[in-house]
N, C-alpha and C positions, 0 to 999 in steps of 0.2 A: 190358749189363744182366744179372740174374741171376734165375732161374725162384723168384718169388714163394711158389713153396707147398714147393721147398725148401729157401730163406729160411726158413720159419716154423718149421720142425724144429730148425733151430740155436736157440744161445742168441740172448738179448735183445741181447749185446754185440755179436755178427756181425749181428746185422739194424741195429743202430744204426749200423755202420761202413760194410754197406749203403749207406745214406740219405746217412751224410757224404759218401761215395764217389761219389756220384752213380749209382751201380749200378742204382737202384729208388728210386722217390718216398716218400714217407712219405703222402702217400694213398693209393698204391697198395698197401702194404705193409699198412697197415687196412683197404681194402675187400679182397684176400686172405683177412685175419683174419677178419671177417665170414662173408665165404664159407666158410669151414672149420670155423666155429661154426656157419651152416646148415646143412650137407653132414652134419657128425658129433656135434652135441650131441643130437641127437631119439632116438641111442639112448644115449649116456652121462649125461643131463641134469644136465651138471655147472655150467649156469647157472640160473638162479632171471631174473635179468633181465640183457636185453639193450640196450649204447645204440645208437641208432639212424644215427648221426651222428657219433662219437666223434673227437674232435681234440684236437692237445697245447692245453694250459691258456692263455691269454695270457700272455705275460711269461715264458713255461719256459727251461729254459738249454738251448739247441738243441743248448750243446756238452758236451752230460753224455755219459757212457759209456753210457748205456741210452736216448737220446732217440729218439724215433719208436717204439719196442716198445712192445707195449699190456700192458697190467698189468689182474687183477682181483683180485674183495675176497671174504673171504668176508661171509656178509649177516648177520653181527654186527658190520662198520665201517659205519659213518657214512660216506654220501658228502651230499654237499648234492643237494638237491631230489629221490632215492631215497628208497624208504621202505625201513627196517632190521628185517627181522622175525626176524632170529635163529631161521629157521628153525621157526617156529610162528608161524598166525598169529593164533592167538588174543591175542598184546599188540597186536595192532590198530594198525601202526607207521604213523601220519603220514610226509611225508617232511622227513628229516632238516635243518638248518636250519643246518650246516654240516658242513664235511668233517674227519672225523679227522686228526690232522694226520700219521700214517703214511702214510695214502694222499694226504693234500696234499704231502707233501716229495717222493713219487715224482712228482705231478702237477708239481711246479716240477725236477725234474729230467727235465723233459722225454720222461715217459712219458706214453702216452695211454688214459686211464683207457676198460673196454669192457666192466666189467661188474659185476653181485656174482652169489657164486657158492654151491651146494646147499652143506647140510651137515648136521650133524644137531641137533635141535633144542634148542635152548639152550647147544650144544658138552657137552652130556651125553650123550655116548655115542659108541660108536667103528667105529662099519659104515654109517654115513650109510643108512639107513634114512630113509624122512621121509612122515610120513604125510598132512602139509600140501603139500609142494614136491613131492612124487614121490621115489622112491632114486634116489640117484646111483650110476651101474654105473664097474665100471675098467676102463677101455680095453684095459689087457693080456689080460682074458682076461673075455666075455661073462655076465653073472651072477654077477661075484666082486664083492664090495667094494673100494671103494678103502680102505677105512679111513676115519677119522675121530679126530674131527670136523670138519676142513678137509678132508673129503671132496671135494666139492668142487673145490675149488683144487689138490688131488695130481692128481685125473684128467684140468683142462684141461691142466695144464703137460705132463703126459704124453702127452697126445694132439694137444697141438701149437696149443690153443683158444686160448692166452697166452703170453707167452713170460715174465712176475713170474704168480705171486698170492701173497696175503698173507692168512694164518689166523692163528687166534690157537691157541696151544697151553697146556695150564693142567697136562697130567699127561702130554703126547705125542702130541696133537691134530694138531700141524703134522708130527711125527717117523714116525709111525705111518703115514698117508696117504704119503711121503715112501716110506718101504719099501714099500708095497703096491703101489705104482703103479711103481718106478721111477726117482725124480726127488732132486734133493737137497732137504732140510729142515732150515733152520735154524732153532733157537729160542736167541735173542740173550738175555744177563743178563738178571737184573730191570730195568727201567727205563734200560734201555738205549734203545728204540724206546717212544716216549709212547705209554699205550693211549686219551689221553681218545678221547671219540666210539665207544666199543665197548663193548657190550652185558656185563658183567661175569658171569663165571662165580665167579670167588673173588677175592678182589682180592690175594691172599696169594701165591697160584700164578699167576695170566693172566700171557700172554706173547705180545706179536704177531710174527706170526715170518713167515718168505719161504718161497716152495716156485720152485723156480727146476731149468734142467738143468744148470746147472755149478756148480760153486762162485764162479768171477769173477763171473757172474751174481751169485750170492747176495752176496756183498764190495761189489760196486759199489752194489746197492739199498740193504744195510743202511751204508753210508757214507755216501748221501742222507736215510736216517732216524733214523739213530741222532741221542741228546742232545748229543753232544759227540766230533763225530768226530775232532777235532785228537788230546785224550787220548785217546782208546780206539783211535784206529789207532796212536798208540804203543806197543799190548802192555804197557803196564807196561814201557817200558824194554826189551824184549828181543829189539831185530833185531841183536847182534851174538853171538845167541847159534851154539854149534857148526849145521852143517847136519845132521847125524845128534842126532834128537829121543830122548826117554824117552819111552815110555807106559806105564802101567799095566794089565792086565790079570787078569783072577779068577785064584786058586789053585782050585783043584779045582771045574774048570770044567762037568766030568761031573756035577756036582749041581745047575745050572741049567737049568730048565725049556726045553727049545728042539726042535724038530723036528730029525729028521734032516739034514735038507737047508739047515736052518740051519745047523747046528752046524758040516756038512760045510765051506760057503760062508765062518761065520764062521773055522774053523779054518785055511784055506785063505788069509784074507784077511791073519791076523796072521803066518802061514808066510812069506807072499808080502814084509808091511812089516819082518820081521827079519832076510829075504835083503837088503834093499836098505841093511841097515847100522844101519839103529834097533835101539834096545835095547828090550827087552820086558821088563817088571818084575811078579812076579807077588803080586799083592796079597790079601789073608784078605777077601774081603766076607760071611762068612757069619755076624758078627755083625746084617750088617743085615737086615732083616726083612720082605725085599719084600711080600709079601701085608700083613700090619701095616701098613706104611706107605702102600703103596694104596689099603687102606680109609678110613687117617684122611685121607688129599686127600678122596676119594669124598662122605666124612660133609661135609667143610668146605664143598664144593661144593654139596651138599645142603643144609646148613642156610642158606648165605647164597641161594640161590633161592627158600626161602623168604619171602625179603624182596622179592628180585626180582621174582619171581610173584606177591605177594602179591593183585595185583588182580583178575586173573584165576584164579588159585586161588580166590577168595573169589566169582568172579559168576557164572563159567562154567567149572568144573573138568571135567565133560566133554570140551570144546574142547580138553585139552591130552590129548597121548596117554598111551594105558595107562600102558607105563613109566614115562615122568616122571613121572605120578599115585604109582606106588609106590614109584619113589625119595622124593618133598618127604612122603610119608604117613612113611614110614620116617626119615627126618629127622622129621620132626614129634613123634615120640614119643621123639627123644633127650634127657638133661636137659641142662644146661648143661655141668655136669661133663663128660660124653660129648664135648662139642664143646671142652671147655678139654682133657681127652685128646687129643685126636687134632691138637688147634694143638698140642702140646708132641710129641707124635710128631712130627710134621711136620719141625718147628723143629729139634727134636735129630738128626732124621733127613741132613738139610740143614745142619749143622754137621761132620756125623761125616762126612757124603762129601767135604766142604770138608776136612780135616785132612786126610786121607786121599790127595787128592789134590797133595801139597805137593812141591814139587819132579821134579812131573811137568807132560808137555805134553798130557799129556789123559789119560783113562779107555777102552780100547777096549771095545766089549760089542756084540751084536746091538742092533740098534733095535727088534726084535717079537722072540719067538721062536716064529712062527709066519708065515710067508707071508699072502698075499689067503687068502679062504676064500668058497664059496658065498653068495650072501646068503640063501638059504633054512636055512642054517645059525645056531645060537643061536652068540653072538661068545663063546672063550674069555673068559674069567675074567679072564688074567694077560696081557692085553693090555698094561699099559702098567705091566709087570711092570720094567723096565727103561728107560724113560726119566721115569717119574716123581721118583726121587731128583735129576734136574737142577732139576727146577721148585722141588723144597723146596727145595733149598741156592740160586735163583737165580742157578744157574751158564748158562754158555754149552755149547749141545750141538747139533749135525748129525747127520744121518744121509746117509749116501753109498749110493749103489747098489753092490753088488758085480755081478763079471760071473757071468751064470749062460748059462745053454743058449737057446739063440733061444725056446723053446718052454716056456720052466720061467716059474716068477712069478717076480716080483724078488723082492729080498732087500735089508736094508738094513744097512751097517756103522754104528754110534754111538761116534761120539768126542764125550764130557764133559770142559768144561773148567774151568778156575777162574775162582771170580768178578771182574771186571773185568778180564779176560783176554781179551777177543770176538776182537778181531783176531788176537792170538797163537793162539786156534783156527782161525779161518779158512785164516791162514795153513798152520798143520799138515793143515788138513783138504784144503787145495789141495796140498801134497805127496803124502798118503795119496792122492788122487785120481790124481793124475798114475801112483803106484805101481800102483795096479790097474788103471788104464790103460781104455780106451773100453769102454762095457759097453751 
């Protein structure tokens, strides 16, 4: 038999091989799970709701790579008979009336659904602040944010509350929490992983994406979710490709917004992947327009809430908090034109990183350029300075942990890849992983 609450530190894949192994039961392995969500969420509150009872689904495939692991949502998915309040609760959420079918295909591969989890309200915004739910703190270090907006879901995985969850990311929601905690974050293509049953921030950018500790982790859940896993784990064709990859990286990288300790970390991380024999290719990004292009998401995001909200904007706009108030007021006063700008920014934004990327096996870049920070602190700007150009072009993008000092915040590496490419990233991204080695 093997000690339950060191079980629960590993990935979802060593606790599921657990179970096969007969090492630990699969109910003993969820009342553990329980137990460590009583013991440490009352100061992280990285749940919203708790199941009382949680066991795999009827009919699950016992013999999935992840069965018996408990997985949770953040509470803009749909489970049946939860109510979904997307983290405000002035839409006043009944419970749901069926399950998204994201969190159905991990429930039929035999993970055991144990919760939906904080975030920040309406996934507009990136410090899980919540003025309804409570903030959700990061485990790494007491009064910092996890990030956001699958706030959340970065801090259980991190503190060992889950061994899946699954957020949705629209501009670096899933990527962002991912860095600050520690933990990997992937956001899958467009329409790779179905969003029905999810509460819609823009339907142009949403993306539901995994926060998991490994990458096998993240591969094995998104090959139970994905639309068409036969094609998309063929890469397009390219497992005979050489073992030594291409990446792309910035040309005059000293002009990108990033901390110290970023820079230091990211500079260290691409040192590290060109001793081990990949080529490093250094690419001109400085036609692109980062601030530019984060505002026109920001605006799109904005104006379609307005539609979203429109009910409660209209009966009880007190109820919803200050900020969102002056984000949808601030959309409110855009014309039409303003929001056909910013879809054509978007759009072209998201084609020019797609050429760009051609004949490469991915984009290296920091995931933040900024570590956790304070929550008493106002959230940089250029938060999501650097993974919002995946969203526009509907590319596939992770973020890895790099290894820092037992005592320092994490840090997150971003490799972007090509559209319908998922697995050929993963893949790379599990190599990169292996190269920096346990962190």
């Amino acid at each position: 038999m093997i000690d339950a609450a060191t079980l629960l530190q590993q990935d979802g894949m060593a606790q599921a091989r657990a179970i096969a192994g007969g090492r630990i039961g699969g109910a003993e392995l969820v009342a553990a799970q329980l137990a460590v969500i009583g013991r440490l969420d009352p100061e992280i509150n990285a749940f919203v709701q708790v199941v009382g009872s949680p066991s795999p689904a009827p009919g699950s495939n016992a013999a999935s790579p992840l069965a018996g692991a408990c997985f949770a949502v953040k509470d803009n998915i749909d489970v049946l008979g939860w109510p979904t309040h997307a983290g405000l609760r002035a839409r006043q959420a009944g419970a749901a009336t069926r399950t998204a079918s994201a969190a159905a295909r991990l429930e039929a591969a035999g993970m055991v659904f144990i919760g939906k989890l904080n975030m920040h309200a309406v996934a507009l915004g990136a410090t899980n602040h919540n003025a309804d739910f409570g903030d959700c703190h990061n485990p790494r270090r007491a009064g910092y944010t996890p990030g956001g907006s699958s706030g959340g879901s970065g801090a259980a995985v991190a503190a060992g509350l889950c061994a899946i969850a699954l957020g949705t990311d629209t501009m670096g929601s899933v990527r962002i929490p991912a860095a600050y905690c520690g933990v990997v974050g992937f956001k899958p293509g467009f329409d790779q992983i179905p969003v029905d049953g999810v509460v819609p921030l823009s339907r142009l950018l949403d993306h539901v994406g995994i926060l998991a500790r490994s990458v096998a982790d993240v591969t094995a859940a998104y090959l139970a979710m994905t639309t068409d896993a036969v094609d998309t784990a063929s890469g397009g064709g390219d497992q005979d490709k050489p073992q030594t990859m291409a990446f792309a990286v910035p040309a005059q990288r000293e002009t990108l917004a990033m901390s110290d300790e970023v820079r230091q970390a990211y500079e260290a991380a691409i040192e590290r992947i060109r001793h081990q024999g990949h080529s490093l290719h250094e690419i001109d990004l400085s036609p692109y327009d980062f601030t530019r292009v984060r505002r026109a998401g920001l605006l799109l995001c904005e104006a379609e809430l307005l539609d979203t909200l429109a009910e409660p904007l209209a009966q009880r706009p007190q109820a919803l908090p200050e900020d969102l108030r002056a984000m949808l007021n601030f959309a409110a006063g855009k014309s039409a034109v303003d929001v056909a700008r910013a879809l054509a920014t978007a759009v072209s934004a998201g084609q020019w990183l797609q050429h760009r990327l051609r004949g490469f096996d991915g984009l290296l870049l920091p995931t933040a350029g900024q570590t956790a920070f304070p929550m008493s602190e106002p959230a940089p700007h250029d938060q999501a300075d650097f993974t919002a150009m995946a969203n526009m072009a509907g590319a596939p993008a992770i973020s890895l942990p790099l290894p820092v000092g037992h005592e320092d915040l994490p840090i997150g590496l971003q490799l972007i890849g090509r559209r319908g490419f998922d697995a050929a990233l993963l893949r790379a991204a599990a190599r990169i992983e292996a190269v920096l080695g346990a962190v």
